[in-house]
C-alpha positions as MATLAB code, in Angstrom:
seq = 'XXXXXXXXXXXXXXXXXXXXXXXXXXXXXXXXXXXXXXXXXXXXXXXXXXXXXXXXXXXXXXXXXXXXXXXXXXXXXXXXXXXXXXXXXXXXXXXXXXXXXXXXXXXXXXXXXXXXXXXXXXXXXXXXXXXXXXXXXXXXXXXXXXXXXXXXXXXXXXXXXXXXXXXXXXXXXXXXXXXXXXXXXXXXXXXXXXXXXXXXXXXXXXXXXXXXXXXXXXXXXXXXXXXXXXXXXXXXXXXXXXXXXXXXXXXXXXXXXXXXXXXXXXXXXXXXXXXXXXXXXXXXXXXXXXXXXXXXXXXXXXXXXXXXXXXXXXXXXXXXXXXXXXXXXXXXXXXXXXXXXXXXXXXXXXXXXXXXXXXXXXXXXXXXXXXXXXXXX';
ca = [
       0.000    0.000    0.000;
       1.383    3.558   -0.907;
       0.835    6.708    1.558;
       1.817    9.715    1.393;
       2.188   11.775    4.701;
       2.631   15.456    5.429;
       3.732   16.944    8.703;
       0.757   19.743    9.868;
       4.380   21.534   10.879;
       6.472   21.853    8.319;
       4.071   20.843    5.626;
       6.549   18.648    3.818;
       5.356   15.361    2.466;
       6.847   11.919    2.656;
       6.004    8.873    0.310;
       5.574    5.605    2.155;
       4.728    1.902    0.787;
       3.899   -0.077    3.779;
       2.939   -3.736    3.649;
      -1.138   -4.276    2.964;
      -1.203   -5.718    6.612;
       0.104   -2.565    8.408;
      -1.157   -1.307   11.078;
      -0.842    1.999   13.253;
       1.790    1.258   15.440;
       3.978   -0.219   12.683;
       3.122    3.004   10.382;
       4.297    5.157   13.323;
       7.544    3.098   13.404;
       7.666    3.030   10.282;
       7.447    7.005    9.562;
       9.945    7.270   12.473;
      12.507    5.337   10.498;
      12.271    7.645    7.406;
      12.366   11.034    8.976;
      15.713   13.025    8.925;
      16.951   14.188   11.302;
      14.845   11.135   13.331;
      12.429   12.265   15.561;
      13.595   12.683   19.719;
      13.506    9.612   22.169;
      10.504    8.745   23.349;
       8.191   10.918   21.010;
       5.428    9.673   18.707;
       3.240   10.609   16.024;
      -0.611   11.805   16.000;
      -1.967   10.545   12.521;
      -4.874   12.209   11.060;
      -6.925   11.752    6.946;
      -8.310   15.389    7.718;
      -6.227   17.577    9.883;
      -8.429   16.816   12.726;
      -9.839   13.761   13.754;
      -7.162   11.763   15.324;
      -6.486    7.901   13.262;
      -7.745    5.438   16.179;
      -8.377    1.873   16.313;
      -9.823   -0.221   19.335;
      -6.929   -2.642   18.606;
      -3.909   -1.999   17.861;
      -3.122   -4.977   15.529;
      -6.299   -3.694   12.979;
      -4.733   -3.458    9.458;
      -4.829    0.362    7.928;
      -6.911   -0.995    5.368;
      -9.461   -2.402    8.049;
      -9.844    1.697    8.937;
     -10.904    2.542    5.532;
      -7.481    3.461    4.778;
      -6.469    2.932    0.740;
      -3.512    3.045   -1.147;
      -3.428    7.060   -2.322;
      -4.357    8.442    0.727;
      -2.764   11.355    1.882;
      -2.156   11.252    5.846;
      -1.114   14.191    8.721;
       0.805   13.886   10.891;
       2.434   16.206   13.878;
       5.137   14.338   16.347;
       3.983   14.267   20.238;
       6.225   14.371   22.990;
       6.833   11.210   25.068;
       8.620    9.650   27.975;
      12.380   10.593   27.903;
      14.609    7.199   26.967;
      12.027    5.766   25.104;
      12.357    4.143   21.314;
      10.875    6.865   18.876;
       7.393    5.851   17.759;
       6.714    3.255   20.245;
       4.504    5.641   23.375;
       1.474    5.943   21.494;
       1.270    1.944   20.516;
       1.445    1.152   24.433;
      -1.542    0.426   26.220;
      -1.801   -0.196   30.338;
      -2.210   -3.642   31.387;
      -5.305   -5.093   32.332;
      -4.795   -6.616   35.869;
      -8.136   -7.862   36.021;
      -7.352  -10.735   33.174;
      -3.775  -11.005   34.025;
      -4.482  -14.583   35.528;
      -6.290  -15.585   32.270;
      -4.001  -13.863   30.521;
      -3.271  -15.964   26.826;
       0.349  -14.365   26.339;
      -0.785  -11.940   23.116;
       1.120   -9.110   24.588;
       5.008   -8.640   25.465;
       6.288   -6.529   28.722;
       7.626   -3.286   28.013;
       9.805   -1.382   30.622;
       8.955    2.356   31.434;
      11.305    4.984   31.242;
      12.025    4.474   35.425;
      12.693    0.574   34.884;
       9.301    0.040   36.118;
       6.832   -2.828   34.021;
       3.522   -1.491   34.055;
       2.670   -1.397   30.535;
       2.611   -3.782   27.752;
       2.648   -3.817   23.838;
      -0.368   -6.270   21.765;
       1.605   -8.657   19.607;
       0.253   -8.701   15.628;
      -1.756  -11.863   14.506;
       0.736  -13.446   12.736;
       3.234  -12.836   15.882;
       0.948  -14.497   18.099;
       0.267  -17.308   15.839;
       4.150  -18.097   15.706;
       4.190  -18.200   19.459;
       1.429  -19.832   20.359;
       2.369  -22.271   17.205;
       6.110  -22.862   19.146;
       4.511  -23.387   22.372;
       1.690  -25.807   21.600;
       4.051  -27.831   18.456;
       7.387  -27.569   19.615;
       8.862  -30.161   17.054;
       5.776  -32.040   15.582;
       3.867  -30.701   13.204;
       1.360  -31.489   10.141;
      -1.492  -29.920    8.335;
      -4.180  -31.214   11.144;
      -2.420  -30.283   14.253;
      -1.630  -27.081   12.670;
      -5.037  -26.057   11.812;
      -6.335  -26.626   15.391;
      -3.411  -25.038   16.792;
      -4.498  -21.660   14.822;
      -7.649  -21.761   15.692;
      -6.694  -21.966   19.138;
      -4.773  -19.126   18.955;
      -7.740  -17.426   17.578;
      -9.407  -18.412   20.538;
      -6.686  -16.946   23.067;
      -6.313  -13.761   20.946;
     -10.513  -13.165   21.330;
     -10.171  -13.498   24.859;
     -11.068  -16.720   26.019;
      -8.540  -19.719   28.089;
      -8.890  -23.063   27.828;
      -9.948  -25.057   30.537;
     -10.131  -29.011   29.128;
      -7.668  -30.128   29.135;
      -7.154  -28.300   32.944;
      -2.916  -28.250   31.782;
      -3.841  -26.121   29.151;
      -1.461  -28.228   26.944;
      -3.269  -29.821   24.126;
      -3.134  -33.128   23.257;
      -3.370  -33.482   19.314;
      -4.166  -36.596   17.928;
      -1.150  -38.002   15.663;
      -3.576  -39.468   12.716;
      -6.148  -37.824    9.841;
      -8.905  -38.057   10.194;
     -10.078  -37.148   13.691;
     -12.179  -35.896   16.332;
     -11.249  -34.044   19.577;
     -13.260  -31.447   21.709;
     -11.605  -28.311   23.517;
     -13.073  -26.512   26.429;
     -13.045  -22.885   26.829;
     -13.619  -19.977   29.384;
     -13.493  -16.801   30.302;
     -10.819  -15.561   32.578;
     -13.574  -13.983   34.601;
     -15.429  -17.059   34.871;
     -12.666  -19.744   35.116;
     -12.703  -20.370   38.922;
     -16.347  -21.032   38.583;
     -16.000  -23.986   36.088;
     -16.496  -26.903   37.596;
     -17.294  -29.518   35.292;
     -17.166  -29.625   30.966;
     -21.350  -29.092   31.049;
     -21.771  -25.831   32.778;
     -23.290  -22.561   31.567;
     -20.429  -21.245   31.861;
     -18.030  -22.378   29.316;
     -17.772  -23.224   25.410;
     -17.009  -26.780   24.223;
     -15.744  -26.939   20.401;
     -15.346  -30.153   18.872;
     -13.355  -30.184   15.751;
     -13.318  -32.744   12.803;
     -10.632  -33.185   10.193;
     -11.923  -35.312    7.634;
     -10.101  -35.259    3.879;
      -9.438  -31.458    3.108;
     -11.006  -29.739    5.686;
     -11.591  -29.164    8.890;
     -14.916  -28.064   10.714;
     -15.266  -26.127   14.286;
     -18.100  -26.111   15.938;
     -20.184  -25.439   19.196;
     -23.150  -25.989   20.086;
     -24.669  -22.449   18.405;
     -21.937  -22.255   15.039;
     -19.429  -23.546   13.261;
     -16.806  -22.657   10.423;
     -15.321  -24.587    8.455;
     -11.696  -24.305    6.687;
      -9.651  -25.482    3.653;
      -6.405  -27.214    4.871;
      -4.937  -27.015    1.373;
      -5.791  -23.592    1.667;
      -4.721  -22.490    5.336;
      -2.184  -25.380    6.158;
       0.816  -23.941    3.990;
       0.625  -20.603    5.142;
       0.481  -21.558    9.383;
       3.228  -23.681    7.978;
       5.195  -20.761    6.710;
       4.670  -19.173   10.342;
       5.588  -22.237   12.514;
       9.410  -21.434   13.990;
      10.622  -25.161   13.496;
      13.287  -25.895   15.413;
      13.896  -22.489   15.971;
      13.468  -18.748   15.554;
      13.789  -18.897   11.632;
      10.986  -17.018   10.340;
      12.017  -13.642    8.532;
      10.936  -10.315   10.073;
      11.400   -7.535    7.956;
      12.065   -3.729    9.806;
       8.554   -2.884    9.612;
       7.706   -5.278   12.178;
       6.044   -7.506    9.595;
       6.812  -10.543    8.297;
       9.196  -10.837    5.083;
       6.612  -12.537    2.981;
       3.491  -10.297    2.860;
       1.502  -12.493    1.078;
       1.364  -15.045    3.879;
       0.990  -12.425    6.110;
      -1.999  -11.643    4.568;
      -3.495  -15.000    4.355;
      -3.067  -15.079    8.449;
      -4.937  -11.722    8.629;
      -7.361  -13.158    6.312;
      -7.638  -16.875    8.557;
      -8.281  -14.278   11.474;
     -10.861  -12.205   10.301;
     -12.862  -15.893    9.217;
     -12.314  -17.402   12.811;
     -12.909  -14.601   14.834;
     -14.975  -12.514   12.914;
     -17.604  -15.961   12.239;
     -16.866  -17.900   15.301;
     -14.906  -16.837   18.218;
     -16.558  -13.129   18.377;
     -19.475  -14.340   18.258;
     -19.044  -17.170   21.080;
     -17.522  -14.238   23.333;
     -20.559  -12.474   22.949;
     -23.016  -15.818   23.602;
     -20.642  -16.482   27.007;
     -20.379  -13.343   28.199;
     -24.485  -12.244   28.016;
     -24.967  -16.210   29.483;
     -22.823  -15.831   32.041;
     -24.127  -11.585   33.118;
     -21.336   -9.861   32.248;
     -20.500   -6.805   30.765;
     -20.891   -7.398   27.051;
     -17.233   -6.865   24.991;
     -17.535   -2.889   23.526;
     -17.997   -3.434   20.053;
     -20.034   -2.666   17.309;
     -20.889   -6.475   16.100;
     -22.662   -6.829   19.280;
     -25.309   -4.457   18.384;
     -28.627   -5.778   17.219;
     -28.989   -6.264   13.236;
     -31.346   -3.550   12.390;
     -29.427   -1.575   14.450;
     -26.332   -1.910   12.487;
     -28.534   -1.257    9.286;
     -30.186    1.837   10.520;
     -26.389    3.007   10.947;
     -25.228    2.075    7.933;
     -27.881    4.133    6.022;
     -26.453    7.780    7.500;
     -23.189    6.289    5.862;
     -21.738    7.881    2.307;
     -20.956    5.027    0.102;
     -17.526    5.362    0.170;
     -17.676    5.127    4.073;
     -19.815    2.028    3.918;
     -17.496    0.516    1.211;
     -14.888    0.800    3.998;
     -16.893   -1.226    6.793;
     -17.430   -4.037    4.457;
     -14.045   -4.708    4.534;
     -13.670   -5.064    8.391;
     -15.139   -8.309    8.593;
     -17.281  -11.058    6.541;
     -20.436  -10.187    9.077;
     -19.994   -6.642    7.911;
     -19.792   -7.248    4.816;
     -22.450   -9.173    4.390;
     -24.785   -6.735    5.799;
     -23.462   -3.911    4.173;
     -23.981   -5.723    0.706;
     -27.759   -5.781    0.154;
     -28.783   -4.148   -3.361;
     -31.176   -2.156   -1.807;
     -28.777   -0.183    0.330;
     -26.687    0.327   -2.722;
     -29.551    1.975   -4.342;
     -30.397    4.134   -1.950;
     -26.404    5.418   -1.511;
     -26.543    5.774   -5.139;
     -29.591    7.773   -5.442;
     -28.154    9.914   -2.574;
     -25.034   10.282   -4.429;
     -25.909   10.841   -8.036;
     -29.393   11.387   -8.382;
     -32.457    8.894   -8.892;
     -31.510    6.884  -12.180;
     -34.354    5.162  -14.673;
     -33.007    1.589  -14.448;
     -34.620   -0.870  -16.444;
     -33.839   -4.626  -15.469;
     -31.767   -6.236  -12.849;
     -29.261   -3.969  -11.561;
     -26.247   -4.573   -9.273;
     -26.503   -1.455   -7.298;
     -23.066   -1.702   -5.370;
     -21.101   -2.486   -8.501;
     -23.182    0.721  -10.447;
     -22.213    3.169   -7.212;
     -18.691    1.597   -7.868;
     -18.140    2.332  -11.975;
     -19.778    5.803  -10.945;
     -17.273    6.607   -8.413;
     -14.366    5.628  -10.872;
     -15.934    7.686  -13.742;
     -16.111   10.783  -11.970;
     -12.537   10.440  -10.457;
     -10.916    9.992  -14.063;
     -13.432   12.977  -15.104;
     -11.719   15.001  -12.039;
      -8.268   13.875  -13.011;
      -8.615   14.937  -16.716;
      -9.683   18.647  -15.905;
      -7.233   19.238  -13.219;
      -4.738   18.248  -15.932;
      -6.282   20.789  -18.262;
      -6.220   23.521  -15.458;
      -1.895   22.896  -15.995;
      -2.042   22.773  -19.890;
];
């Protein structure tokens, strides 16, 4: 993906092509890297498409491209004082540790010491950095496309929130043949002192089954189901055999984008169809505070929302997840952002409303382009 970014300060501009998975904290590194003279010890960067709203994301690991971000856009930035002693770039991406899940804690995040020596913050790992570890812990040495597979959608699992609780180790025990059956057990670290047996309320059981090319997850509410000649290479790729041998480039990413994008892309089908959706189930069945986030908000709900949205705007949530984009997708919303946009239309016949907006969109950016040209001839 190719940025440009301009400092509100000095109003220079910078050209920056960042891997399609980047995120925030890894632009802000990145942008840190580039600058000369670099930036002071400790600082970091406020990022902003208009001058004013600040760039933000609920997790820090959420691709630019999950924020609506494209390759073109022009982004501001203006450098903010940190901690003195600090790596440049690096304050903003740090967010205070939650001690309240600290005992269910799956190990997604790293320790990070403050500029007195003291440990009180930490720093999210990405998806495909939590993968390899989690991949190194529960592997070590033995491998294949099966145990892989339920490996990384354990780590799915971890990364939504959830522990494991069956087996009570927490250390799984894969079965060495294809095809086969085995169940998992799964909590919440709020709720995993009151589990007391595999049946309660309380918990989620999955059972998965790898038979021939795929493999299926399911609870008692959902399932998903995944390619292994698909997904298998690419954990592969990730898996540290034997050792710590899996490229990372200076970005923070991984040398070989395009199976870093396939992991971003195994996440957003596992946790965006199954292990979101489970936390939400658990956490209204067991009375707790339901996770903040937008998927948990009743369907028509989301819809009413998504009709105040431009089209462009609403062309950017369908690619945060395949709920979103499902709902976002119906003709009839198209039609109505397209009426809003350019008029009403007499259509005879089916028409793909979405894919209409789309060629209108592109029409009237190459009719833009053409006359600024003529205002330099």
């Amino acid at each position: 993906m190719k940025l440009r970014l301009r400092s509100l300060e000095s109003r220079d501009g910078i050209k920056l092509d960042v891997p399609d998975a980047c995120s925030l904290p890894q632009l802000r590194r990145i942008l840190a890297g580039r600058l000369s003279p670099p930036p002071p010890p400790g600082s970091s960067f406020r990022l902003s498409l208009n001058r004013t709203d600040e760039l933000q994301s609920p997790d820090p690991t959420d691709s630019l491209r999950s924020l609506g971000l494209v390759s073109g856009d022009l982004v501001y930035y203006s450098l903010l004082p940190g901690l003195p002693g600090g790596p440049p770039g690096e304050v903003a991406d740090l967010e205070p540790e939650d001690a309240s899940r600290s005992a269910g804690d799956p190990g997604n995040s790293v320790s990070v010491l403050a500029a007195d020596g003291s440990a009180g913050v930490r720093c999210k790992l990405s998806e495909p950095s939590f993968l390899r570890k989690v991949l190194k812990e529960g592997l070590g040495g033995d491998g294949g496309d099966h145990r892989l597979l339920v490996i990384a959608v354990h780590a799915v699992m971890l990364e939504s929130g959830f522990v494991v609780v069956n087996p009570a180790t927490g250390k799984l025990d894969l079965p060495g043949q294809w095809p086969f059956t085995m169940s998992l057990q799964y909590s919440l670290p709020e709720l995993v002192d009151r589990v007391q047996s595999p049946n309660v309320a309380e918990s989620v059981a999955l059972k998965f089954h790898c038979i021939d090319n795929s493999i299926t997850v399911e609870s008692d509410s959902r399932a998903v189901h995944l390619d292994k000649r698909r997904f298998a290479p690419i954990i592969d790729a990730m898996w540290p055999k034997g050792g710590d041998n899996v490229e990372v480039n200076e970005d923070g990413g991984f040398s070989n984008s395009s199976t870093e994008k396939e992991v971003f892309e195994f996440w957003k089908i596992v946790k965006g169809d199954f292990a979101r959706p489970l936390l939400i189930e658990l956490t209204d069945r067991a009375g707790l505070p339901l996770p903040p986030c937008f998927t948990s908000l009743p369907t028509d709900l989301k819809l009413s929302i998504f009709e105040l949205l431009s089209g462009i705007d609403l062309a950017r949530v369908a690619c945060v997840s395949p709920e979103l984009q499902r709902l976002t997708s119906t003709n009839e919303l198209w039609k109505q952002k397209y009426v809003e946009e350019f008029g009403e239309r007499i259509e005879s016949g089916e028409i793909d409303w979405k894919q209409k907006f789309t060629l209108e969109v592109l029409e009237e950016r190459e009719r833009k382009r053409d006359r600024d040209i003529n205002l330099w001839i």
